[in-house]
C-alpha positions as CSV (number, residue, x, y, z in Angstrom):
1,X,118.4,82.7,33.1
2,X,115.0,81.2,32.1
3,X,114.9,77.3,31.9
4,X,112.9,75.3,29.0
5,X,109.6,74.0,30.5
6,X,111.5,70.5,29.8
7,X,114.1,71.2,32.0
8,X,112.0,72.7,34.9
9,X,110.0,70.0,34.9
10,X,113.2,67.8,35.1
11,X,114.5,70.0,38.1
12,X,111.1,70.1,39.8
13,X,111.4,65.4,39.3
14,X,114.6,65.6,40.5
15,X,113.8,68.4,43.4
16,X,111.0,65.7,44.5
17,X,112.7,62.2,44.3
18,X,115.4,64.1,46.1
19,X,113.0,65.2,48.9
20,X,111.4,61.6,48.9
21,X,114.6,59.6,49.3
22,X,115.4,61.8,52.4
23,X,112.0,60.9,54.0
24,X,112.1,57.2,53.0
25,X,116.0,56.3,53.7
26,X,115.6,56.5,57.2
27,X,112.5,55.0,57.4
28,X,113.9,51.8,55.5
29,X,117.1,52.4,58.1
30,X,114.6,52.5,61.2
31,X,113.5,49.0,62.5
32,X,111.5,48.0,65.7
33,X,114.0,47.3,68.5
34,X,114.4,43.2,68.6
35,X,111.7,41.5,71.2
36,X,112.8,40.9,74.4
37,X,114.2,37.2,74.8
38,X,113.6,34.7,77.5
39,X,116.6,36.0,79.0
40,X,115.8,39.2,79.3
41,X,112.6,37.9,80.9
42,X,114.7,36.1,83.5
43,X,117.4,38.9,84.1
44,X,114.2,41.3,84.6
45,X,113.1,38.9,87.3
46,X,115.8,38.8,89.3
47,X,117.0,42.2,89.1
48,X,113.5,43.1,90.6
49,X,113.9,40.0,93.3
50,X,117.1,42.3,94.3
51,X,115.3,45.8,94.6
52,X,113.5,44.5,97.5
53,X,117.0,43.0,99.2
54,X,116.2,44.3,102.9
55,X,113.2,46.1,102.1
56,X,110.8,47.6,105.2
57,X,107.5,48.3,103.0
58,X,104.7,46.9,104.8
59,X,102.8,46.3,101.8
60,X,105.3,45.4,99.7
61,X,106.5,42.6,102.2
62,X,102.6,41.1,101.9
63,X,102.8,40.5,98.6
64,X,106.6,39.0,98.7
65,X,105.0,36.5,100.8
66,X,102.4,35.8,98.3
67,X,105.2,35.3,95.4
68,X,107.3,33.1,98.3
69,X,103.7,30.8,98.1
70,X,103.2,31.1,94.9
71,X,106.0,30.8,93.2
72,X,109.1,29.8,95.6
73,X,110.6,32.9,96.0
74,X,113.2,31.6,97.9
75,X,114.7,35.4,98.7
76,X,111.5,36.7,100.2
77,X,111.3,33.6,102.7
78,X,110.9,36.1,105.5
79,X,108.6,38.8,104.3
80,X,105.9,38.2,106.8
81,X,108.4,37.9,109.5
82,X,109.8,41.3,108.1
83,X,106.4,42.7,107.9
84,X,105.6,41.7,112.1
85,X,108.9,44.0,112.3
86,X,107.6,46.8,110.6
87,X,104.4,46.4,112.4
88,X,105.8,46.8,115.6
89,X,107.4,49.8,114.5
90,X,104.6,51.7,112.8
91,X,102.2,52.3,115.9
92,X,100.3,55.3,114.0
93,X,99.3,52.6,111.3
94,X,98.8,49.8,113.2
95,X,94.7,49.2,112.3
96,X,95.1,49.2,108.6
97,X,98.4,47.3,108.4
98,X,97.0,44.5,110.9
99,X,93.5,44.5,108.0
100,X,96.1,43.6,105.3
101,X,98.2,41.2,107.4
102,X,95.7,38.4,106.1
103,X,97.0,38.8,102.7
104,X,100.2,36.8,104.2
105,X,98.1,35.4,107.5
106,X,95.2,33.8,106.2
107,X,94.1,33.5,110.2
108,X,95.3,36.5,111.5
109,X,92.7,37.7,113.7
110,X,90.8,40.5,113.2
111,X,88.2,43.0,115.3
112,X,85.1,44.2,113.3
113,X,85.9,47.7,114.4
114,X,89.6,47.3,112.7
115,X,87.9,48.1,109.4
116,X,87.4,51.7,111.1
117,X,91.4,52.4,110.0
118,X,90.3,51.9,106.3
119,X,89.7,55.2,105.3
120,X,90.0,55.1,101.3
121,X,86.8,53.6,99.3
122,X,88.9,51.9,97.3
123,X,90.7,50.2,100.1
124,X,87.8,49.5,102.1
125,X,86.5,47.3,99.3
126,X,88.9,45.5,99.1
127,X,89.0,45.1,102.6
128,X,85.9,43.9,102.7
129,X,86.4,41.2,100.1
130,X,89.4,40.1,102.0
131,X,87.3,39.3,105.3
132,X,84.3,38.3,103.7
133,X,83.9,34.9,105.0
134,X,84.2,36.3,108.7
135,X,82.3,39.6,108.4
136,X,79.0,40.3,106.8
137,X,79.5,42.3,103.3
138,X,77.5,45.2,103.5
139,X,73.7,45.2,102.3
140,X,74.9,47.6,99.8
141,X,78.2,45.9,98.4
142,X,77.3,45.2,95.0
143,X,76.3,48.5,94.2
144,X,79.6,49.5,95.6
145,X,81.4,47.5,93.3
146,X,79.4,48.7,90.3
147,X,80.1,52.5,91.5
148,X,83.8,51.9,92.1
149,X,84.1,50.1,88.6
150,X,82.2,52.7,86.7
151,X,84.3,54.9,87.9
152,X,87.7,53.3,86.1
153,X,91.0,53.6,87.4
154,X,92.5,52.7,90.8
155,X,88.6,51.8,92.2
156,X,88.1,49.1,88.8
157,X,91.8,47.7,89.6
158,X,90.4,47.3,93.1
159,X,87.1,46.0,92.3
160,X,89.1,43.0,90.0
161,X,91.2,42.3,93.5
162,X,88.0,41.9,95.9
163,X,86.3,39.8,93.0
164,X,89.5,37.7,93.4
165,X,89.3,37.7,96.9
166,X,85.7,36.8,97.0
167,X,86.0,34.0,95.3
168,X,89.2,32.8,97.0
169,X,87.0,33.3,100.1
170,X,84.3,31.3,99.0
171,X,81.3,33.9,99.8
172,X,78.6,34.0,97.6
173,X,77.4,38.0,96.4
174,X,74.7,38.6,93.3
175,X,76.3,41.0,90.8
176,X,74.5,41.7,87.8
177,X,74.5,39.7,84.6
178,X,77.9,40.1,82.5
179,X,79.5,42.3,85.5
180,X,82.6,40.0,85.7
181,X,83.3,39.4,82.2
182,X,82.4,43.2,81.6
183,X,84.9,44.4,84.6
184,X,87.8,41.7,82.8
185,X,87.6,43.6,79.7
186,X,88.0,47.1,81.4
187,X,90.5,46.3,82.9
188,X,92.0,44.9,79.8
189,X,91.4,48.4,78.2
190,X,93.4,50.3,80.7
191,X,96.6,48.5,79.1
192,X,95.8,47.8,75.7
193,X,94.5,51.4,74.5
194,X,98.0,52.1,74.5
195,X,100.4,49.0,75.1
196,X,103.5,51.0,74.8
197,X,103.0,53.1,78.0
198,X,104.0,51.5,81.2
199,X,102.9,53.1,84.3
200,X,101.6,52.1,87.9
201,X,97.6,51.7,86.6
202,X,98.4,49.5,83.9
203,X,100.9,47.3,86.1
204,X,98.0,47.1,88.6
205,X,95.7,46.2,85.9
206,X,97.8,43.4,84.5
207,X,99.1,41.7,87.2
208,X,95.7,41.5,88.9
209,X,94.1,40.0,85.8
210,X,96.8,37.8,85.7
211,X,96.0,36.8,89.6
212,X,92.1,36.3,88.2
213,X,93.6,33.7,85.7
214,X,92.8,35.8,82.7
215,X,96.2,36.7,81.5
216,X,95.4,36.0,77.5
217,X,93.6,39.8,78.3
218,X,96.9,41.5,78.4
219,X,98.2,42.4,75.4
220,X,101.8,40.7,74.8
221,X,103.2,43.8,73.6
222,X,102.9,45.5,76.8
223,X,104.8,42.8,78.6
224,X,107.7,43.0,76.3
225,X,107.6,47.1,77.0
226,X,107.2,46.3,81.0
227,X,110.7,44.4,80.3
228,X,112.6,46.9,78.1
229,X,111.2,49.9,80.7
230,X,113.0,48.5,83.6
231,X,115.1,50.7,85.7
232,X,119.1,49.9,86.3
233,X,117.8,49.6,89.6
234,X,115.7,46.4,89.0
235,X,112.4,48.6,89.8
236,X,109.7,50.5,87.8
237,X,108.4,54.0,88.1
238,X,105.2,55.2,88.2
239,X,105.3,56.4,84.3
240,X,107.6,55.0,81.9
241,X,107.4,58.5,79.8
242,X,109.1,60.4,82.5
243,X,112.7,59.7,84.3
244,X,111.2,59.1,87.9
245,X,112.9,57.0,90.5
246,X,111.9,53.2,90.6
247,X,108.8,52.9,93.2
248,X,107.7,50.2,95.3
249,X,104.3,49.8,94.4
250,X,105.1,49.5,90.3
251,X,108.0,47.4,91.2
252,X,105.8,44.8,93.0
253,X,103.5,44.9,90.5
254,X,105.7,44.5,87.3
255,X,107.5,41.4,89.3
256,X,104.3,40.0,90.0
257,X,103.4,40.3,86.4
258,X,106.5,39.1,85.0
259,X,106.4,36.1,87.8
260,X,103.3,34.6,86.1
261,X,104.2,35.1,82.6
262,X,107.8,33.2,83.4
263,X,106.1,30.4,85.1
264,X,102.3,29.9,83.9
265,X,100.2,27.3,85.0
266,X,96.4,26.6,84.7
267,X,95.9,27.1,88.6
268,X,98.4,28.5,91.6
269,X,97.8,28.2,95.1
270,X,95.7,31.3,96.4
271,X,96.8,34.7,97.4
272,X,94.7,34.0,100.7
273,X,96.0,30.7,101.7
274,X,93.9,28.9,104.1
275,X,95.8,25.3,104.2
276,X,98.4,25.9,106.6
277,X,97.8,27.1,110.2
């Protein structure tokens, strides 16, 4: 049967709208799932203060101390005394875990050659930073903090934590011009490239740049994603794209996050506090 060329190009209109309603219906139909609400910000909060009911992490139970100081974590009351447990417990990682005790023990007391258990770069930077106004920094430090931040990743996270600790310290170190505003806004970029993604790096990223007082860096849309990617268990994995148990690490990280953006404030006491004995 041949058609007029009226009539096939009325079938080939009609073949088309046809083909264009299918692709646009569901598009109008789709909408973005509704923000999270303050709520949901609370309920995210404390389901994460329960993951770590009875927790043994060493370094998880460091920084529960700093959100008991910090924010009144009422639940995590005990963490250092829970950490001194561990300790006694873990002989084979005695050296490094008595460093980091000072995150919680602003005076615990340390031996120069208790450094010697840092093995990782990254952690010995850090480590560094942390002791700085009782050991010398090494002649070389700032061009270990430019390496390690050139280098992106785990090392910049690191390198935002011993410029915290530096500070919080009080020790004075030459770093070139711009390095600190420059290292903010890398950091910044390892969240907001691609705010939708949740995973351990960015958590790192964003809670430590909140720690530094430079929140307004983190892009809002990845805090509403760090909500809506919670586990059932109250923790995070290390990727949101896959279906990975909830780790500690994340889990501290997203509840230190979410801890600052539920309560802000223009200054918090230190994460190395030096006021009480």
């Amino acid at each position: 049967m041949k058609l007029s060329k009226r009539r096939a190009l009325l079938l080939a209109f009609g073949i088309t709208a046809l083909c264009s309603l299918l692709v646009v219906v569901p598009l109008l139909m789709h909408h973005e799932p509704d923000l999270p609400t303050e709520e949901d910000l609370q309920n995210a909060i404390a389901n994460a203060i329960d993951f770590f009911e009875g927790s043994r992490e060493p370094y998880a139970l460091l920084w529960l101390d700093v959100m008991h100081r910090r924010f009144g974590i009422e639940e995590f009351a005990d963490a250092l005394q829970r950490y001194d447990q561990v300790l006694t417990e873990q002989p084979e990682q005695l050296p490094m875990m008595h460093v980091f005790r000072r995150i919680a023990d602003y005076y615990n007391p340390l031996q120069a050659e208790d450094l010697q258990g840092v093995s990782l770069p990254s952690d010995r930077i850090i480590a560094y930073a942390l002791y700085c106004d009782r050991l010398v920094l090494p002649s070389d430090y700032s061009e270990m903090l430019d390496s390690a931040a050139s280098q992106g990743e785990y090392h910049l996270t690191h390198v935002l934590l011993a410029c915290i600790w530096i500070q919080e310290n009080g020790c004075e170190l030459a770093l070139p011009d711009g390095f600190i505003d420059d290292m903010y806004r890398a950091n910044s970029a390892i969240i907001n490239n691609n705010p939708r993604v949740v995973d351990d790096l960015k958590l790192e990223a964003a809670a430590f740049l909140y720690l530094a007082g430079q929140g307004a860096l983190v892009d809002d849309s990845f805090v509403d994603r760090v909500i809506t990617s919670q586990n059932d268990d109250g923790g995070w994995g290390v990727s949101s794209d896959g279906q990975g148990d909830s780790y500690w690490h994340s889990t501290i990280l997203g509840l230190l996050l979410l801890l600052h953006v539920e309560f802000p404030a223009d200054s918090y006491p230190p994460v190395l506090d030096s006021t009480s004995p």
